[in-house]
C-alpha positions as CSV (number, residue, x, y, z in Angstrom):
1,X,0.0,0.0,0.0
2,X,1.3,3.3,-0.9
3,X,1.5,6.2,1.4
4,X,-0.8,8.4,-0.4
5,X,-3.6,5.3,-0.2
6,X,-2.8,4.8,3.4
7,X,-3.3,8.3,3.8
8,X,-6.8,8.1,2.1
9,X,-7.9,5.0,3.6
10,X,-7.5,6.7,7.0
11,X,-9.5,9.5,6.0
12,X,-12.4,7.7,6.2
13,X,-12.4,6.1,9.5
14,X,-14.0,4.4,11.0
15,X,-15.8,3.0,8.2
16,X,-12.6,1.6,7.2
17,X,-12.0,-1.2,9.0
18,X,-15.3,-3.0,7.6
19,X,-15.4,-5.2,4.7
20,X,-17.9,-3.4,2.8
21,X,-15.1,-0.8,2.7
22,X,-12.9,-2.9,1.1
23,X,-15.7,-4.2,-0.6
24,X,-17.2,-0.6,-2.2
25,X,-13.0,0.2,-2.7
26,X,-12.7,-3.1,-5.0
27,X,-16.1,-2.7,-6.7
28,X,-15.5,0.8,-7.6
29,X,-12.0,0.0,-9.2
30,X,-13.5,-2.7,-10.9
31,X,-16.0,-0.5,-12.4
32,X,-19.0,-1.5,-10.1
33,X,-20.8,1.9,-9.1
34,X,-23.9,0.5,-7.8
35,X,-23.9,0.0,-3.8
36,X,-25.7,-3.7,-3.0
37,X,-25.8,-2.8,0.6
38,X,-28.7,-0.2,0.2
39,X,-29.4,2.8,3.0
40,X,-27.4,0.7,6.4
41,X,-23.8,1.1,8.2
42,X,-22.7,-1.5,5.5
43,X,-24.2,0.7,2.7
44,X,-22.3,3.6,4.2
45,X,-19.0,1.6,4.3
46,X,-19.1,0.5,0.8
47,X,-20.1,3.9,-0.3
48,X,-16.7,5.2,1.4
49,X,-15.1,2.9,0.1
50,X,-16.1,3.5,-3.6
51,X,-15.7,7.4,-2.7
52,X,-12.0,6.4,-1.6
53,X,-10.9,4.6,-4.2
54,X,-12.3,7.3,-6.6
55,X,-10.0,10.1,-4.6
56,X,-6.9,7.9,-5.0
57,X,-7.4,7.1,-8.6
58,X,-8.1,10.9,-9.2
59,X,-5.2,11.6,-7.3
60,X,-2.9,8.8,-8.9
61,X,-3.7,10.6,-12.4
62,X,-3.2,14.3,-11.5
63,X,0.2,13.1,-10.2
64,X,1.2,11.3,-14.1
65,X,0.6,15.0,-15.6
């Protein structure tokens, strides 16, 4: 894990330490957008989670410019 992911992943505690983060982080890298957890504290996970990996791949291209 690269510092700047560390450095987003921690952003969004506590939700981080569930699986659906890891879950909505995967899905969303993958291409997934829709949440399968619906309005719950997994819901919310996953949709950090998605919203995290969307930061660091935002990030990840403003840094190749």
């Amino acid at each position: 894990m690269t510092n700047l992911e560390a450095k987003i992943r921690e952003e969004y505690a506590p939700y981080n330490v569930f699986a659906e983060f890891e879950i909505g982080w995967t899905d969303w890298k993958n291409g997934r957008t829709r949440n399968p957890f619906g309005d719950s504290v997994a819901g919310q996970s996953w949709d950090r989670g998605a919203e995290a990996q969307m930061r660091y791949r935002r990030a990840l291209d403003q840094q190749s410019r």
